[in-house]
MARVEXTI-741324 format. One line per 8 residues: number of its first residue (from 1); their letters; for each residue y, z, x of C-alpha. Coordinates in steps of 0.1 Angstrom, whole numbers, plus 5000, padded with zeros to 4 digits. Example, Ala and Ser with C-alpha at 12.3 -4.5 7.8 and 13.67 -1.06 7.14 Angstrom:
2
1	AS	4955:5078:5123 ~ 4989:5071:5137
% end
This chain:
254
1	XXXXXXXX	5000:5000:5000 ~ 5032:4988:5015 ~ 5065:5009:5015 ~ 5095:4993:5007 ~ 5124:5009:5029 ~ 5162:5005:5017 ~ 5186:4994:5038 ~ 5210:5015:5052
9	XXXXXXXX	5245:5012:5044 ~ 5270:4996:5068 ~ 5290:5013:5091 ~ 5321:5030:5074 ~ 5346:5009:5095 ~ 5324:4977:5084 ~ 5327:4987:5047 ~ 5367:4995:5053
17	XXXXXXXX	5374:4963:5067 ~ 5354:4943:5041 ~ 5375:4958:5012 ~ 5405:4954:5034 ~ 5396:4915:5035 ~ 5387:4917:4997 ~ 5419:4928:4988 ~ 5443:4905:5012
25	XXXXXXXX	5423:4875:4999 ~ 5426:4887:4961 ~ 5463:4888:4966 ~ 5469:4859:4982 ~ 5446:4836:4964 ~ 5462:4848:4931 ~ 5495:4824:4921 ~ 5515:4854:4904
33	XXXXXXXX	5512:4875:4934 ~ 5515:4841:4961 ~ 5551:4838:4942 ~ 5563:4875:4946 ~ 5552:4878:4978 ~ 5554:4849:5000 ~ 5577:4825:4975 ~ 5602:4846:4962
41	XXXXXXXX	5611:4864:4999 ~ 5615:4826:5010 ~ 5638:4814:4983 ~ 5660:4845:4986 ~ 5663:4837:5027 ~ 5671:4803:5020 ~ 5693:4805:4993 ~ 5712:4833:5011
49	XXXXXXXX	5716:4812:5045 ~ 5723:4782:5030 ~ 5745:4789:5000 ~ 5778:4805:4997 ~ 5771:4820:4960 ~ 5771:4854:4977 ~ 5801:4868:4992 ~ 5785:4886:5026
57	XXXXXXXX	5801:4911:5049 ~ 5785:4902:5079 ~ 5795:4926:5103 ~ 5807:4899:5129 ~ 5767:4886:5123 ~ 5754:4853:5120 ~ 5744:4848:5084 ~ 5709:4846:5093
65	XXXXXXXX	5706:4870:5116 ~ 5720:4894:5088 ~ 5700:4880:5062 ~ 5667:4884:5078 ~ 5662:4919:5083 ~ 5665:4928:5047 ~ 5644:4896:5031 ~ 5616:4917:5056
73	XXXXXXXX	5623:4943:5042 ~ 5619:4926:5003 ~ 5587:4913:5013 ~ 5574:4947:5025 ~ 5582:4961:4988 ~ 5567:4931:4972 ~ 5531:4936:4989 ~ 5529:4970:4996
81	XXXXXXXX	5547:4987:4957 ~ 5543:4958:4931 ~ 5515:4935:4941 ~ 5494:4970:4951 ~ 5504:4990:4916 ~ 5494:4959:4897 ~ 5463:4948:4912 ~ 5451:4988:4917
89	XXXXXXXX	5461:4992:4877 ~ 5445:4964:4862 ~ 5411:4973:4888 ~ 5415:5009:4875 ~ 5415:4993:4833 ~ 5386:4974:4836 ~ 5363:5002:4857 ~ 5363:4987:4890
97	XXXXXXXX	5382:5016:4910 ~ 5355:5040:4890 ~ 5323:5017:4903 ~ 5337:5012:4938 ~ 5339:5056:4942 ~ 5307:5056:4935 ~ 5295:5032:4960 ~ 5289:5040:5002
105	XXXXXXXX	5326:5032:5006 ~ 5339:5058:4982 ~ 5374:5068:4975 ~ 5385:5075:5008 ~ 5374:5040:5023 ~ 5386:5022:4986 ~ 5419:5033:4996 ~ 5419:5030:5036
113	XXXXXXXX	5406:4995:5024 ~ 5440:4986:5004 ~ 5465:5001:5024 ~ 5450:4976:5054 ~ 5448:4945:5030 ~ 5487:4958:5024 ~ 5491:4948:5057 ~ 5472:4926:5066
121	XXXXXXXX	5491:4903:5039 ~ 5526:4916:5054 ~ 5510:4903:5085 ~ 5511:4865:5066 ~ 5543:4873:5048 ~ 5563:4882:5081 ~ 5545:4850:5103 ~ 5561:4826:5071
129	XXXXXXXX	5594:4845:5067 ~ 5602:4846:5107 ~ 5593:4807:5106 ~ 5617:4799:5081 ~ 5640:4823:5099 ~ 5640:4805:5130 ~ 5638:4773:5119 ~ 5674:4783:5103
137	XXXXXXXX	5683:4793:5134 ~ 5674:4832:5138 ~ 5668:4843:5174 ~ 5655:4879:5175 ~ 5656:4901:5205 ~ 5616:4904:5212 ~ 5622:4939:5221 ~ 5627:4946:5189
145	XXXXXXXX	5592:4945:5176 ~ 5581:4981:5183 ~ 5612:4991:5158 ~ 5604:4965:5133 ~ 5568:4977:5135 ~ 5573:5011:5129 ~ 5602:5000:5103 ~ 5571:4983:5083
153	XXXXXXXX	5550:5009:5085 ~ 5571:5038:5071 ~ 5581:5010:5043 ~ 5545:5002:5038 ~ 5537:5045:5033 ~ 5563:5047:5010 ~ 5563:5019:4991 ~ 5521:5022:4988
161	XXXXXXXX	5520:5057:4979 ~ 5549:5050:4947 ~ 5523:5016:4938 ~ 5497:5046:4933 ~ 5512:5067:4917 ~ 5521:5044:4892 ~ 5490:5026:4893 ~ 5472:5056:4886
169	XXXXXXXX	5494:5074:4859 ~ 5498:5038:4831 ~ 5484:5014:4816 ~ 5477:4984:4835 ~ 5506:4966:4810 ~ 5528:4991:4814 ~ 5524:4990:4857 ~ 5528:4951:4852
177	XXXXXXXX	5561:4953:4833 ~ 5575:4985:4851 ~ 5566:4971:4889 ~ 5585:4940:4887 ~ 5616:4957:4870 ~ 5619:4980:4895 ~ 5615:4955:4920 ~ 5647:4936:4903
185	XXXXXXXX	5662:4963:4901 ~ 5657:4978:4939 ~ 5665:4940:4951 ~ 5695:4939:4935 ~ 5709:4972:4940 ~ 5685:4989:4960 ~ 5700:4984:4994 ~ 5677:4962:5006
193	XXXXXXXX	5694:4931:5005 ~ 5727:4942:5017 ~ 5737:4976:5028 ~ 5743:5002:5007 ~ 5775:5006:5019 ~ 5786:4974:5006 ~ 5773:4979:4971 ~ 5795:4990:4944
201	XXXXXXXX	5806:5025:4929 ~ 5784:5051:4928 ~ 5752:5027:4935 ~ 5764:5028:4978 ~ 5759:5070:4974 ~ 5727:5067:4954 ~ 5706:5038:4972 ~ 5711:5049:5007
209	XXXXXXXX	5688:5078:4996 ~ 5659:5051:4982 ~ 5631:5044:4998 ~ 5648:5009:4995 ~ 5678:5016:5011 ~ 5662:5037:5037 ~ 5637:5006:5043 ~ 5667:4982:5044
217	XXXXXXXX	5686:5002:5069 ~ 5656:5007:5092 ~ 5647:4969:5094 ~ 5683:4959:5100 ~ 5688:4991:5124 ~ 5655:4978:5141 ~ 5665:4938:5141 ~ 5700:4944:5144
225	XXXXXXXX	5707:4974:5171 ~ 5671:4978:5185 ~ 5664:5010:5168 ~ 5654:5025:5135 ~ 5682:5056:5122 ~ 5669:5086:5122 ~ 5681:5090:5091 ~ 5664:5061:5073
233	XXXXXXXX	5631:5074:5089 ~ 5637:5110:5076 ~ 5643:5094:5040 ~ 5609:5073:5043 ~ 5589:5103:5055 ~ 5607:5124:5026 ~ 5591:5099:5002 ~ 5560:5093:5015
241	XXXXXXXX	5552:5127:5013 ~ 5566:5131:4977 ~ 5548:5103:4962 ~ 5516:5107:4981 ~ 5514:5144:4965 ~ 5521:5130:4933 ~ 5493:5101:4936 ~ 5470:5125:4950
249	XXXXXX	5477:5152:4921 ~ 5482:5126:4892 ~ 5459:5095:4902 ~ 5433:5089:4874 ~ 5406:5066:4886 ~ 5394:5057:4851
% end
């Protein structure tokens, strides 16, 4: 009588980077999410460069070289809060988030999984933004990178823990409709775009302390001076940890 063995499950970091490949390939593959995240960061560079519509303080900057560092930071909000909340809410309606737990990659490496398809996709969405960037005529300093790295990251914590919490607290409609309005609505007068400093009334006092703001400032401090403000970092950080608590607390995975 022959005994069947079961075959072990792979390595943790195998099962990790799987997901992690699952989910860049589901975001990118997907038309809705290909527009907010790679189209839409594009346009806005573009349109910004090449038009006048907008009246821009420059700072003594090149267009484009002012320009850039905030579309960056647009794009890291797109992937990382609304393209996460919505895919992680509508996987969490129809039981996929539950099913997954209960597999060998478990919540832990579910969620290591996304937060590395997050970036793995900002990866794609920075290689196409700087191309369009420099074939406007942006030319970073290279030292910059370690900054603009670091810049990412915090944006990445911040903006991925507030896609969780939402995610995991509505319904998968209500995620769709509130993501993208508060990604309007943070675009426009977030402090992303431009700095908060040169937005209007009381909206320069309140977005300098959003993880919006904060993310603008760092990319453009990074891109722009070689060096993230402290003071943008201690916002992020502030954030990250805020949210993360929440998600952790409030997260319902069914």
């Amino acid at each position: 009588m022959s005994v069947q063995t079961v075959p072990a499950a792979a390595p943790a970091v195998r099962r990790i980077a799987a997901q992690a490949s699952f989910e860049a390939r589901a975001i990118l593959r997907n038309g809705e999410q290909l527009l907010v995240t790679i189209v839409l960061p594009v346009l806005v560079l573009v349109g910004l460069v090449r038009t006048s519509f907008v009246d821009l303080d420059t700072q003594g900057y090149t267009r484009i070289d002012f320009v850039t560092p905030g579309v960056l930071a647009l794009a890291v909000m797109s992937t990382a809060f609304t393209s996460q909340a919505i895919a992680t809410a509508f996987d969490r309606r129809n039981g996929v988030l539950r099913l997954l737990a209960t597999t060998p990659l478990g919540r832990t490496g579910l969620l290591a999984g996304k937060v590395l398809g997050v970036l793995a996709v900002e990866v794609v969405q920075v290689i196409v933004i700087a191309g369009t960037a420099l074939a406007l005529g942006w030319r970073p300093e290279l030292g910059a990178l370690p900054a603009v790295v670091g810049a990412g990251l915090l944006g990445t914590a911040a903006f991925t823990a507030l896609a969780l919490l939402l995610a995991g607290t509505l319904r998968a409609e209500g995620v769709l409709a509130v993501a993208n309005l508060v990604l309007v609505l943070l675009t426009v007068g977030g402090g992303v775009l431009l700095p908060a400093a040169q937005l209007a009334g009381p909206l320069a006092h309140v977005a300098v302390l959003l993880p919006s703001g904060a993310l603008g400032e760092a990319m453009r401090g990074a891109l722009l001076h070689g060096s993230v403000p402290a003071f943008s970092v201690v916002i992020l950080l502030g954030w990250t940890a805020a949210l993360g608590a929440g998600a952790a607390r409030l997260f319902r995975w069914h």
